[in-house]
C-alpha positions as a LaTeX table, in Angstrom:
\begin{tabular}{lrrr}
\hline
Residue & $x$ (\AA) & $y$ (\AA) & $z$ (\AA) \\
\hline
Unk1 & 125.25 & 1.58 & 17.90 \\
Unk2 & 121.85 & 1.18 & 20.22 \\
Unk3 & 120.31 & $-1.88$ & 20.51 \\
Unk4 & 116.45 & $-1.66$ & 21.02 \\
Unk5 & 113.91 & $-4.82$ & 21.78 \\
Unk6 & 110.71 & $-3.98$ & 22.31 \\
Unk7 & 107.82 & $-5.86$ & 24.38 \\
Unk8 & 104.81 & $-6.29$ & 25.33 \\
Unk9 & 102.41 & $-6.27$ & 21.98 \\
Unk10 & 99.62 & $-8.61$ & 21.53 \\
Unk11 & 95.68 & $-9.24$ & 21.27 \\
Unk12 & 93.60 & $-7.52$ & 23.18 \\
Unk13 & 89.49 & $-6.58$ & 23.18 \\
Unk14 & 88.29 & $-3.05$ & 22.51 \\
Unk15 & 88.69 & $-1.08$ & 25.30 \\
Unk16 & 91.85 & $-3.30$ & 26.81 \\
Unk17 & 95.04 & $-1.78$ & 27.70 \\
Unk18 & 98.53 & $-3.23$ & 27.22 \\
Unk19 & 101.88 & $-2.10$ & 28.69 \\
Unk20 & 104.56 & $-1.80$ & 25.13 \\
Unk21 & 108.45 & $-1.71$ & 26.82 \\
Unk22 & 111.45 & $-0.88$ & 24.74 \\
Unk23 & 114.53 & $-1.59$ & 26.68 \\
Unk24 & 117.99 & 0.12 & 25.06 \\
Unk25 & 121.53 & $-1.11$ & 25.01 \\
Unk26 & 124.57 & $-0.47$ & 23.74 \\
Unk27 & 125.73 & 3.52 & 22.99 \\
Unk28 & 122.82 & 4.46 & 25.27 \\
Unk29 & 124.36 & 7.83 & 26.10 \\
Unk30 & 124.15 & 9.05 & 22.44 \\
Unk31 & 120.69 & 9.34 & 22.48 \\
Unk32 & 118.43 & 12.05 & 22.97 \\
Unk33 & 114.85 & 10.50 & 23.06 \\
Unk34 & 113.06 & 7.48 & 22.54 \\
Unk35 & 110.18 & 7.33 & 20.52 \\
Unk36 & 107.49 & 4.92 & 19.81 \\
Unk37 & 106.12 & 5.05 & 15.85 \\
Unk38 & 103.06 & 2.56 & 14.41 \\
Unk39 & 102.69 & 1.36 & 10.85 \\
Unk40 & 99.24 & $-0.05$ & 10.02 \\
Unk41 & 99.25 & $-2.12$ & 6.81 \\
Unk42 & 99.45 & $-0.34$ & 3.78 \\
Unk43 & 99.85 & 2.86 & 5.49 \\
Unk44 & 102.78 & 4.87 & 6.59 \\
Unk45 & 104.89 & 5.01 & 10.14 \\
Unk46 & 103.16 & 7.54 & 12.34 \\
Unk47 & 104.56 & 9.28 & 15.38 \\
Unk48 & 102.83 & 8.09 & 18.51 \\
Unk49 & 104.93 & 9.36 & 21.35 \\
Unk50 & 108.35 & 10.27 & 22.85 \\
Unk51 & 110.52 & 10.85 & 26.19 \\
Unk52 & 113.70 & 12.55 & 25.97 \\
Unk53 & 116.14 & 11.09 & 28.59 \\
Unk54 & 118.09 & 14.28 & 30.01 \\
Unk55 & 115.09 & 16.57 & 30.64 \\
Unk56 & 111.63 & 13.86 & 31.08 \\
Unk57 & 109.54 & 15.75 & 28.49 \\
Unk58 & 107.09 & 13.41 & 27.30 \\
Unk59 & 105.29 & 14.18 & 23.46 \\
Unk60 & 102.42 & 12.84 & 22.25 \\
Unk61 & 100.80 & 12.61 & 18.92 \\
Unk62 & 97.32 & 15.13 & 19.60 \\
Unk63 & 95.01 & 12.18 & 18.52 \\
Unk64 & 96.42 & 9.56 & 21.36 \\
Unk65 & 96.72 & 12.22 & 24.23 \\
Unk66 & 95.02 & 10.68 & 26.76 \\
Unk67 & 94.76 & 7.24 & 26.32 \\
Unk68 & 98.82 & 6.65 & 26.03 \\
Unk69 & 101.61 & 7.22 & 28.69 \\
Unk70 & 105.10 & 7.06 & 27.45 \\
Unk71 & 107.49 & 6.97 & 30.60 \\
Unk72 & 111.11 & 6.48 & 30.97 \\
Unk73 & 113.62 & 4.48 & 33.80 \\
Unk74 & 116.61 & 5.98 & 33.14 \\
Unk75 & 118.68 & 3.47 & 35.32 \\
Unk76 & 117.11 & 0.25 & 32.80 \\
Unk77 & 117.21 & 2.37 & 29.96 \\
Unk78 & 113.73 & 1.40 & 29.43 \\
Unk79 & 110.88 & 3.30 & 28.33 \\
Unk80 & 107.48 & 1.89 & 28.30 \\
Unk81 & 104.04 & 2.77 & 26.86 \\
Unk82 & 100.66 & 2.37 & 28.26 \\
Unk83 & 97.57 & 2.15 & 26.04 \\
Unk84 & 94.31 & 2.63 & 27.43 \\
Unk85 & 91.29 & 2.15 & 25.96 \\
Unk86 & 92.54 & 0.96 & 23.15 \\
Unk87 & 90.73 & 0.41 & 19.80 \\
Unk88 & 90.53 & $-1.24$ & 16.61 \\
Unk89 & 91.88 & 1.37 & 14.51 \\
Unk90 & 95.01 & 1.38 & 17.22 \\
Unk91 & 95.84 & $-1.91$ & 15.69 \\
Unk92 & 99.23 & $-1.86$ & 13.95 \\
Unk93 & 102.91 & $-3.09$ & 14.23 \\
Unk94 & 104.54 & $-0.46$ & 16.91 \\
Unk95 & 108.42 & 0.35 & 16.76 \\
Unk96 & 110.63 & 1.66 & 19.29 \\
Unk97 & 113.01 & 3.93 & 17.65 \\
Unk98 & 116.25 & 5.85 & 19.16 \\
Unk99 & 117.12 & 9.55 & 18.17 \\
Unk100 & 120.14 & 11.80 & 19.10 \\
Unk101 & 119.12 & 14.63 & 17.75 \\
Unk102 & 116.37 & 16.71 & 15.68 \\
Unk103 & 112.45 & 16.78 & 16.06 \\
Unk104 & 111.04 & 13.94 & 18.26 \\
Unk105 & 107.92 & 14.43 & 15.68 \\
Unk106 & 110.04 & 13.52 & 12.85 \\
Unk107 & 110.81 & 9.72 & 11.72 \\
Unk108 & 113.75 & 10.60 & 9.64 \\
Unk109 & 116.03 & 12.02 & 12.86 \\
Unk110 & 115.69 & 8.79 & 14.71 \\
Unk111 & 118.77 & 6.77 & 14.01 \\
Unk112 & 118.00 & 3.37 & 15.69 \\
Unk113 & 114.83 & 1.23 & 15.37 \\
Unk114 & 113.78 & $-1.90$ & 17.21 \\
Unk115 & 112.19 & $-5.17$ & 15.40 \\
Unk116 & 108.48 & $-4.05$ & 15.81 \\
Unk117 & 105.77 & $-5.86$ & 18.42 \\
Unk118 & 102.55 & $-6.57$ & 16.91 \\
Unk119 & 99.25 & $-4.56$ & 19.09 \\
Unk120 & 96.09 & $-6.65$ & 17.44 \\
Unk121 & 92.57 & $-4.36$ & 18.66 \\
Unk122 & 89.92 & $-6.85$ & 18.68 \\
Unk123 & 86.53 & $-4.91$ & 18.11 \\
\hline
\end{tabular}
C-alpha cells in the first residue's frame, strides 16, 4: 500500500501561483511515477502532469506546458507542483495519484490516489 496526502490547494486571484505537494509513504519503492490529475465539477479527471522516480522524466498535459512544474525529492518522497499564472478555468479539485506501471497519461494504471486539495481561480 502507498499512502499519499497532498498540500498546498487553496484561493488564489487570476494570475497567482500556488505550490500543490504530495508527499508518499508506505510501499514507496513499488511505484513508478507520481502523477497529479484535476476533476472540475461535473467533468471528468484529467491528466495534468507526472515524474517518474528512477529516471526524473517529467510529463505534462500539452495545454499546461508552461505554466506547471512537477518536480520530485526522492529522499522525502515528495513531489510538488507549481502553477503559474493560474486561471479560472484551472479551478478544480487536484489529486495526487501513485502508479507502478503503464502510461503516466492514463488514469486507470495509477493504483494509489490521495484525498484531493481544492485549487479555487478567482477571476
Amino acid at each position: 500500500q502507498v499512502q499519499l496526502v497532498e498540500s498546498g490547494g487553496g484561493l488564489v486571484q487570476a494570475g497567482g501561483s500556488l505550490r500543490l505537494s504530495c508527499a508518499a509513504s508506505g510501499r514507496t519503492f513499488s511505484s513508478n511515477a507520481m502523477g497529479w490529475f484535476r476533476q472540475a465539477p461535473g467533468k471528468e479527471r484529467d491528466f495534468v502532469a507526472a515524474f517518474t522516480w528512477r529516471s526524473r522524466n517529467t510529463y505534462y498535459a500539452d495545454s499546461l506546458k508552461g505554466r506547471f512544474t512537477i518536480s520530485g525529492d526522492n529522499a522525502k518522497n515528495t513531489v510538488y507542483m507549481q502553477m503559474n499564472g493560474l486561471k479560472p478555468e484551472d479551478t478544480a479539485v487536484y489529486y495526487c495519484a501513485a502508479n507502478r506501471y503503464g502510461s503516466v497519461y492514463d488514469v486507470s494504471t495509477y493504483d494509489y490516489w490521495g484525498q484531493g486539495t481544492q485549487v479555487t481561480v478567482s477571476s
